[in-house]
C-alpha positions as CSV (number, residue, x, y, z in Angstrom):
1,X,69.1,80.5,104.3
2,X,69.9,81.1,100.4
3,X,66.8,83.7,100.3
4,X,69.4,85.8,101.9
5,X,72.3,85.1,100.4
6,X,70.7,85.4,97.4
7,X,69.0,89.0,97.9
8,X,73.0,89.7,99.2
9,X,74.3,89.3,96.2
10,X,71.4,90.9,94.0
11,X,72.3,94.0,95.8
12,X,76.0,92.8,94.5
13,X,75.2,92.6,91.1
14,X,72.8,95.8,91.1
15,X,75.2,97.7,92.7
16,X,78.4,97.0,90.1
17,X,75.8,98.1,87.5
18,X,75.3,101.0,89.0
19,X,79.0,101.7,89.1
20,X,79.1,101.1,85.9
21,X,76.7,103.4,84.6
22,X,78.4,106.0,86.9
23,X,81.6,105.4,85.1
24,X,79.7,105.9,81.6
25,X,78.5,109.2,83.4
26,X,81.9,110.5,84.6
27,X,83.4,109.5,80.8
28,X,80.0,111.5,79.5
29,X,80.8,114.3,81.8
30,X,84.6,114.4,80.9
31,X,84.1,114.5,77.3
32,X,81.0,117.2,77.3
33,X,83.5,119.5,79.7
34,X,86.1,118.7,77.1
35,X,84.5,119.0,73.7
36,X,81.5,121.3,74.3
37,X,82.8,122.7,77.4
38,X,79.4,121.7,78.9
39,X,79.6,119.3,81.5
40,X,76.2,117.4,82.2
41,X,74.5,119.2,85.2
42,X,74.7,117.2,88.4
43,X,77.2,114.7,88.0
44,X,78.8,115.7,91.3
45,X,75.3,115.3,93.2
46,X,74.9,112.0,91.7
47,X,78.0,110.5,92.5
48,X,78.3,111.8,95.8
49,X,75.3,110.0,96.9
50,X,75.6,106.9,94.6
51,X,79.0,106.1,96.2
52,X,77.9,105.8,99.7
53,X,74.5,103.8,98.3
54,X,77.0,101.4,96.6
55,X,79.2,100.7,99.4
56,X,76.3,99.6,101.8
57,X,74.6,97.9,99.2
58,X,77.9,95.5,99.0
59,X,78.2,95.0,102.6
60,X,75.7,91.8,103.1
61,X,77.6,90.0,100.7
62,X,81.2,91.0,102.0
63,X,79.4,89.6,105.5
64,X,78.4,86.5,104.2
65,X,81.7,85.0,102.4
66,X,83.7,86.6,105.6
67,X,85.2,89.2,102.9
68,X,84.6,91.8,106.0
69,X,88.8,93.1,106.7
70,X,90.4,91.2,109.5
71,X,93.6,89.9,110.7
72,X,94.9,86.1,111.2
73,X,97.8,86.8,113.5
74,X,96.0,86.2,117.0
75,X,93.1,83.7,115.6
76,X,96.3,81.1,114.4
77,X,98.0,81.1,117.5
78,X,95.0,80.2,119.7
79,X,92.5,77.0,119.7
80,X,89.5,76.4,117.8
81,X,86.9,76.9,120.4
82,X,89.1,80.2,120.9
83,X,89.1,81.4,117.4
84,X,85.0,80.7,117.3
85,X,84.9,82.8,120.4
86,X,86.9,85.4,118.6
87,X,84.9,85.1,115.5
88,X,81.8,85.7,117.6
89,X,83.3,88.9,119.3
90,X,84.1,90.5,115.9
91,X,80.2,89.5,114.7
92,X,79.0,91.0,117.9
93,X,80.9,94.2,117.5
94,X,79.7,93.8,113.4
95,X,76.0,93.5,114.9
96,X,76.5,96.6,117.2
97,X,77.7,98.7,114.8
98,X,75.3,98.4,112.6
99,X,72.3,98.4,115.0
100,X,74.1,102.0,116.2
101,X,74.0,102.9,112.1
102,X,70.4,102.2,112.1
103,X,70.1,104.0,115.3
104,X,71.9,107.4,113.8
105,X,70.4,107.0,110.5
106,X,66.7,106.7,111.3
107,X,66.0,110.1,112.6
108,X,67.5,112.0,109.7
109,X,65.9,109.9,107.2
110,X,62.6,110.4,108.3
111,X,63.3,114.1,108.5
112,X,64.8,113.8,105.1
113,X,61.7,112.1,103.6
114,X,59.4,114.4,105.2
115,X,60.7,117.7,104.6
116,X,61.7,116.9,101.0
117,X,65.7,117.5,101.6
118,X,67.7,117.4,98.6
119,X,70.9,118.3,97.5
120,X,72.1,120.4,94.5
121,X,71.1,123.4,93.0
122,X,69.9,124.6,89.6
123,X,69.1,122.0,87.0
124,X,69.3,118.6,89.0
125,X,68.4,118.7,92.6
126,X,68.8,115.0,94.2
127,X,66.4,113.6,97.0
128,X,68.8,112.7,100.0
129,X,66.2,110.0,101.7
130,X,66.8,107.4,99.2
131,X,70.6,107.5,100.3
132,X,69.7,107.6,104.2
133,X,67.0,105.0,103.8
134,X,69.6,102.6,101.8
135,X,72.1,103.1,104.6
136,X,69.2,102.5,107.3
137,X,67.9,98.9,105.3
138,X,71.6,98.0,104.4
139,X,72.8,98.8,108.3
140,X,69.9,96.3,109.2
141,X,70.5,93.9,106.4
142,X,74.1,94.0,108.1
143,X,73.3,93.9,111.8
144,X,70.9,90.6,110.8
145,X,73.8,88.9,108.6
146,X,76.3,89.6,111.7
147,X,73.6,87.4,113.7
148,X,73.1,85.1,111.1
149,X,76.9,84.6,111.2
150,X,76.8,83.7,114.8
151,X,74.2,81.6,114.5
152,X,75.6,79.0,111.8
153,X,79.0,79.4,113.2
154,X,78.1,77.9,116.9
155,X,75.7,75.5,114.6
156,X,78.5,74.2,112.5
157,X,77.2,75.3,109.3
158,X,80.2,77.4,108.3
159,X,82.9,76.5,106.7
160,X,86.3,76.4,108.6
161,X,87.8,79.7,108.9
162,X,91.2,79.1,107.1
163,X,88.6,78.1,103.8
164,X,87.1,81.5,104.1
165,X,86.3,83.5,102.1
166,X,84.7,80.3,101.0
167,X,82.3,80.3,103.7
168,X,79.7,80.9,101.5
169,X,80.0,77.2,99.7
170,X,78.7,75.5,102.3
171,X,75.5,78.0,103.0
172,X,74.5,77.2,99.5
173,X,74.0,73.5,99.5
């Protein structure tokens, strides 16, 4: 059970270091358009594929401490067992979603990866399977969390829901 929490938020910690350097690239690219009116070739490739990359690499980990957005307003007027059922229907729909993301994503990564797509011209062309594949992995990474969710929620291993997003405390002991 930590093995995936952990690997969740390695992909955390990776990804805000990639923000990170893109922010020192943006800055880099600013000043060079700036002060040597030369920008540095293929920022705008770079961060167009880096942002999606980022976002799904943070999605396990918004999964896991129930950081995913949702609303309170019908879950605190109805029972416990109620609000569990409701908490599994959201999961379900989490699961299916992603399972349809792998679906849709599989074919044009494998096309991707085998005809060599890329995008850019000139000086910096960027491979476009590395984005696919991350959305592919992170989509299943996702689907499986939503699962795991279910799972430790109808085995009483999660935390109640008004503590989240703490729900991640108790997974950790």
């Amino acid at each position: 059970m930590k093995t995936q929490i952990r690997g969740a938020r390695l992909l955390h910690i990776f990804s805000a270091f990639w923000t990170l350097a893109l922010a020192f690239l943006i800055f880099g690219d600013v000043v060079g358009r700036i002060v040597f009116s030369s920008p540095i070739p293929g920022t705008k490739e770079l961060l167009q594929n880096s942002v999606v990359t980022i976002t799904f690499l943070q999605i396990p980990l918004a999964i896991y401490s129930s950081s995913m957005l949702r609303t309170t307003i019908l879950s605190d007027a109805v029972p416990l067992t109620m609000r569990r059922l409701l908490r599994t229907l959201a999961s379900l729909l989490g699961f299916i979603l992603f399972v349809a993301l792998i679906w849709g994503t599989w074919p044009s990564f494998m096309d991707a990866y085998r005809i060599g797509e890329y995008e850019g011209e000139g000086s910096l062309r960027v491979p476009t399977w590395p984005v696919r594949g991350a959305i592919a992995a992170m989509s299943a990474f996702g689907a499986f969390a939503y699962a795991h969710m279910i799972w430790l929620d109808w085995t009483g291993q999660l935390l109640h829901e008004s503590e989240a997003p703490g729900a991640l405390a108790r997974l950790e002991e």
